[in-house]
Structures are given as C-alpha cells and as structure tokens.
N, C-alpha and C positions, 0 to 999 in steps of 0.2 A: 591170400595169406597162406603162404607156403610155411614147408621145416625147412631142416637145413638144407642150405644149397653151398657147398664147395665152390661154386664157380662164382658165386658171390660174391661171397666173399671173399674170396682171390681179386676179386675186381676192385674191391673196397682199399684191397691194401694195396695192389697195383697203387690207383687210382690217388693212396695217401704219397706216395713214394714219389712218384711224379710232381705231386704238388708243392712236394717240401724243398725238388729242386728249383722248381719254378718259380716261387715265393722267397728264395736265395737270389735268384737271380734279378728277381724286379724289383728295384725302389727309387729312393730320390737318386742314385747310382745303380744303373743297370749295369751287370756283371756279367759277361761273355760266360753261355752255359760250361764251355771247352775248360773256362778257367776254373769252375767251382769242378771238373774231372780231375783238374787238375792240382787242387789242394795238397796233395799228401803225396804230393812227387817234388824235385827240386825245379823243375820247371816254373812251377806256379809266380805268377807276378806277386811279388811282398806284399804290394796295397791291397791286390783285390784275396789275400789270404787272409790278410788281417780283418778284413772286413766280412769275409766270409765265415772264420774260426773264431771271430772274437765278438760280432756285432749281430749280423743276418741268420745264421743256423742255428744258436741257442735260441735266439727267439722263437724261428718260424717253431722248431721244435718243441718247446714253452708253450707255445702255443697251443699243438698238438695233444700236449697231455694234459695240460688246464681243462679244454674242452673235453678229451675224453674223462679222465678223473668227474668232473660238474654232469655229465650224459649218464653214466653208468650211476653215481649216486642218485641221480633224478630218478632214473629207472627204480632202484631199492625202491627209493620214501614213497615212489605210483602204487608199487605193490604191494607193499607193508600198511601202508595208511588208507591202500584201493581208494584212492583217490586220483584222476587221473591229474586233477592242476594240483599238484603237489609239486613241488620244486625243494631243490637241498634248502632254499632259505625260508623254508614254510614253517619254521620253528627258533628262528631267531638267530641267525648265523651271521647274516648280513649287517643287520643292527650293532650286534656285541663286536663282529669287527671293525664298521666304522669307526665307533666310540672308543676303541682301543686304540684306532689311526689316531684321531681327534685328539683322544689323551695326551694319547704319546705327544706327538707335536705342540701340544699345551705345552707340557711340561717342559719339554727341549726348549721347546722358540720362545715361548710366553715367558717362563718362571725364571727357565736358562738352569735348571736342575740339568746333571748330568746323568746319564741312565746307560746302564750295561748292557741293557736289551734292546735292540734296533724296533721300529715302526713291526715290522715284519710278525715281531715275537709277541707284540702286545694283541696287534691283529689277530692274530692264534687263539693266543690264551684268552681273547674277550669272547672270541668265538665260541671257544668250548664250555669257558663259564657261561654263556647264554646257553646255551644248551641242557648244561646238567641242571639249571635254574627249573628250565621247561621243564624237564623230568621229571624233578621231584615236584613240581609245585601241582602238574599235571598227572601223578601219581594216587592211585583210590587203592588204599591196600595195597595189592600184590598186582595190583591191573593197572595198565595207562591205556584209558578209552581213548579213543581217537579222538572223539569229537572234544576231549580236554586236554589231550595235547597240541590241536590245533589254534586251539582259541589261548589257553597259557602262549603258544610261540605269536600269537598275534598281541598281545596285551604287553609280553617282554619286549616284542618289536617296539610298537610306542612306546616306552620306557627307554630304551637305550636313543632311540631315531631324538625325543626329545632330549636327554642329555649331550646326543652331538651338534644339537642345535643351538642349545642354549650354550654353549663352548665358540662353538662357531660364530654366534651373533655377537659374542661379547669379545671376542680376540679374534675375528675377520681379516685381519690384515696380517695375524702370525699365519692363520688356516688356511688359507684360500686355494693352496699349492693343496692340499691336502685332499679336495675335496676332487682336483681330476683326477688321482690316486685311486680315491675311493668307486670311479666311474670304472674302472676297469685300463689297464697297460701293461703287455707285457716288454716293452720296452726296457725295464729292469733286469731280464730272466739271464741268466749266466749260467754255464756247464755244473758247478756247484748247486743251483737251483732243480737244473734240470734232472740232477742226480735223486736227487732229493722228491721230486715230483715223480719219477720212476717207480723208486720205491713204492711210493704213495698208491702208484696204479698199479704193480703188480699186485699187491697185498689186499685191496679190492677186488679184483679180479679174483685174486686164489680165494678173497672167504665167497664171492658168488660161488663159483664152481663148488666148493664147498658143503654152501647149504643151498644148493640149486633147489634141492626138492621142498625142502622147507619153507626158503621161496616161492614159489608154483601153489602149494598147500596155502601160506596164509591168503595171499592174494585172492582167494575164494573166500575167507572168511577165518576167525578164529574159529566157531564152532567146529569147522570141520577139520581143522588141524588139533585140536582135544581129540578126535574120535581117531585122527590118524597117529593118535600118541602123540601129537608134540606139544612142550609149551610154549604157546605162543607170546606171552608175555616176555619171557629170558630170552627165549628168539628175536624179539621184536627190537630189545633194549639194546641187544649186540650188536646189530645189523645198524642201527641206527648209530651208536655210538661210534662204531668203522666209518659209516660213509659221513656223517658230522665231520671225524677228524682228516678224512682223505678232502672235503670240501673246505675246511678250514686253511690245509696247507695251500691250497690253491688259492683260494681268497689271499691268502698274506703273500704271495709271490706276483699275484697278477690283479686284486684289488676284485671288487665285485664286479661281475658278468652276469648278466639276469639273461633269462628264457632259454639258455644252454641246456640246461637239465629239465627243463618243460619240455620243450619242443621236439628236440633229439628224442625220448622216450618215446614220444607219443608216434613218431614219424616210423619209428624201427618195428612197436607194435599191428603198424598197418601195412608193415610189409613181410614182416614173419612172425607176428603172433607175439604170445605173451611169456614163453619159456624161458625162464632166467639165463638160464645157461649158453644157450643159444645168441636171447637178446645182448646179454652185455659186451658180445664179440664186436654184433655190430654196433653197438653205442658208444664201443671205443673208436671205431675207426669214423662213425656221422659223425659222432661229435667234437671230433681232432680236427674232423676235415674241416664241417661248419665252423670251427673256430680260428682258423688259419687262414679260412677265406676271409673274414669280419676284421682281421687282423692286416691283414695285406690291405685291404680299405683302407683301414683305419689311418695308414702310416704314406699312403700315396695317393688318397684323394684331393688331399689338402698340402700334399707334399711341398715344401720339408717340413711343412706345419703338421701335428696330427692331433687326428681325432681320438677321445678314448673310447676303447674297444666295445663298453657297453654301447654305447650309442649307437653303433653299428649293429650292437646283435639287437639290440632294441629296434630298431629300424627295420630289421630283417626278418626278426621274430613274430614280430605282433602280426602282420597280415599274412605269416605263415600258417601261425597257429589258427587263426579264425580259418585259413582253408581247409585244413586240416581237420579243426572243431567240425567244419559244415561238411566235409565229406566223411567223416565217421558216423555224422549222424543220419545222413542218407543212406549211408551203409546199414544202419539201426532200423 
C-alpha cells in the first residue's frame, strides 16, 4: 500500500484512453482503428463517422463516467459510514429510482396520462426523495447514527422495491421493457447526456479535493473529528447529499449498475491506502475502465443481442469481491 505514484497513474489514464478507442472500434460492426483517426478530417467514410460520432463514443464514453461518478461516491458513503460494504445504494437510491421508472411507465403506457417529464427525470427525483426520507426519518436531534441511517435506507428499500412490484405485477405487460432499463444500459447515453454526467463528476471530484481532510478525519471516527474541530454531522449531510445526487444522475442515464461503487473502493484502497484525495484519482479512472469493459460485453457477447450491463458487473463483481474480501483479511 503505497502514496502517490505519478507513474500510475499516468498508466491508469494511458490505459483509459486506449480503451475508449478500442471499444469504438469493436462491436456488432467492427470499425478500422485508421477510420475512428480519422473522424474529424474529411476523409473519414460517412457511415463509419456516423456510427462513430453519433452511436459507439457517447456510449463507450457514458460509460466511462457512469462507472467513475458510482466508484468515487462508493468511496465517500466507505468512509463517511466506515463501513466498507457500503455502496451509493446502501440508503435507498436504487429502490426510489426504479419506482419512479415503474411509475412513470405506469402512468405513460397503463393510464396513457401525458407527462412533461421523461422516465429519466422521475428516475431522479425518486431517487433523491428516497434519500432525504432516509435522512430525516434516520435523524436523532442534530445526529444521524450510522447504524439508523443504514437500517431507515434498508426499510425505505422494501418500501419502494414493493411498490415497484406490486405496479409491475398488476400491469406486466405495459412494464416488462421497463424492467431491463432498470438492470443497467448505457445504450441510451448521447453527447447531451454525456455533458451532463461530466458536470456531475467534476463537481464530485472538486467537493473531495475540497474536504479531503475532513474526509481522512471522519473515516477514523466522529469522535475524533469533534476534537479535530469538525462537525461531523454538517459534514456528513453534505457529503452524502453530493454523492446521492451525482449517483442519482447516473442511475436516470444508465439505469442501475450494482457492485461499481463496492468493488472499485475497496480494490483502490489496497493498492494505495485510504486518503481521499489521492483515492478518488484512482476510482475515477478503475471505475471508468471496469465499466467500459462490463459494457463492451454486455453489447458483443450476445451480439447484436445484448445483455444489461448490470448483469455483467454482477457477474464480474461478486467473485471479485470475495477475492478481494479474502485477501484483505489475510492481509488483517
């Protein structure tokens, strides 16, 4: 467990840049590398531009910051809640946006109500209402214990997971589309999107840098960020409330991806420690990459069929993390 190493992560961003052409280049149509050089000349052939600038690089890229955005908040909620299987949807993110999918599609396809707000925006907004539910429901005074924030985002979970159910079971035949949405696709992601996810990760990234140290401190404990002057509660609320909403926008553009923000954290911590500042460099770049790879599967295993992207990182996660789990604890 090293500090920082420059050469690293240079290797890390090497290593994304490469990949983002190479996953342009392969899929159900493989595209001569020469041609995606050649994009933004007039040389370039019309078809493979089109498919390049309008279908394959918002994605792969989409891709890229989904997984980073879900990596670096997984990281926060690890050291905020010092817990290490904390994940962004360990408080009800997941739940409140399927059932806002669910809704929405209700309403659209079932009722035939017209709605001003696309799938995307209810996604959002269920998300974040789940959230500030947890908050306040899991709020003592001026304090949110951990251990009642975590059990409130478990109890609002089955709350919402049952009402997408009972929606789904009774109108199955308007839903059914709805529900490989909800598995995770970036197959929807477009330059506008991608705009939009940008934001999303700079503004994450700048409040880590931010309160790196504040960071670092609660992650050993509230007590001793009180003695180090801070409070850990106002801290706590921010922090969470940023990375909720940076994990929400991700969710309504690419639908839920599980073990992104588990996995990535835990992988960066046992390669360079636990310092915020440090860690979120690399949990932008594991967690772009790991999501780009699950992604490139997802769209060419089954090709032109494809699979949703959760099910890949699902597949790829779970006997990661148990190696992982079992070599940290050998390490212990």
């Amino acid at each position: 467990m090293g500090g920082f190493s420059p050469l690293l992560l240079l290797l890390t961003i090497i290593i994304s840049f490469i990949l983002v052409i190479i996953f342009t280049s392969f899929g159900s149509v493989k595209i001569p590398f020469e041609e995606i050089i050649k994009i933004f000349t007039d040389e370039a052939n019309p078809m493979y531009k089109t498919l390049i600038l309008d279908l394959r690089l918002p994605r792969v890229i989409g891709s890229f910051l989904v997984g980073s955005i879900l990596a670096i908040s997984g990281n926060i909620l690890q050291l905020i809640i010092q817990n290490p299987l904390a994940d962004p949807y360990i408080i009800g993110i997941s739940s409140g946006a399927s059932f806002g999918a669910v809704l929405y599609t209700a309403l659209s396809s079932v009722f035939g109500i017209t709605l001003i707000f696309g799938i995307e925006f209810f996604s959002f907004a269920f998300a974040m209402a789940t959230t500030f539910i947890v908050l306040y429901i899991s709020r003592e005074g001026k304090k949110i214990p951990i251990l009642s924030l975590i059990l409130s985002g478990v109890i609002i979970s089955f709350l919402f997971n049952s009402l997408s159910t009972l929606l789904t079971v009774m109108y199955w035949r308007n839903l059914i589309h709805v529900n490989l949405w909800l598995m995770g696709s970036t197959g929807d992601i477009g330059w506008n999107d991608n705009i939009i996810l940008f934001i999303v990760l700079t503004v994450l990234v700048s409040t880590i840098f931010f309160f790196s140290k504040e960071l670092n401190v609660l992650s050993m404990g509230d007590n001793l960020a009180v003695f180090s002057g801070i409070n850990p509660e106002k801290i706590k609320i921010l922090l969470i409330v940023i990375s909720v909403l940076a994990v929400s926008a991700a969710v309504a553009k690419a639908g839920i991806i599980g073990f992104v923000g588990l996995i990535i954290p835990h992988i960066v911590r046992m390669i360079k420690g636990p310092h915020s500042r440090l860690s979120s460099l690399y949990n932008l770049f594991l967690g772009g990459i790991f999501l780009m790879i699950c992604d490139y599967i997802s769209r060419t295993i089954f090709a032109p069929s494809e699979l949703p992207i959760g099910v890949i990182t699902s597949l790829a996660g779970a006997p990661l993390f148990i190696y992982v789990m079992k070599k940290s604890r050998n390490k212990s």
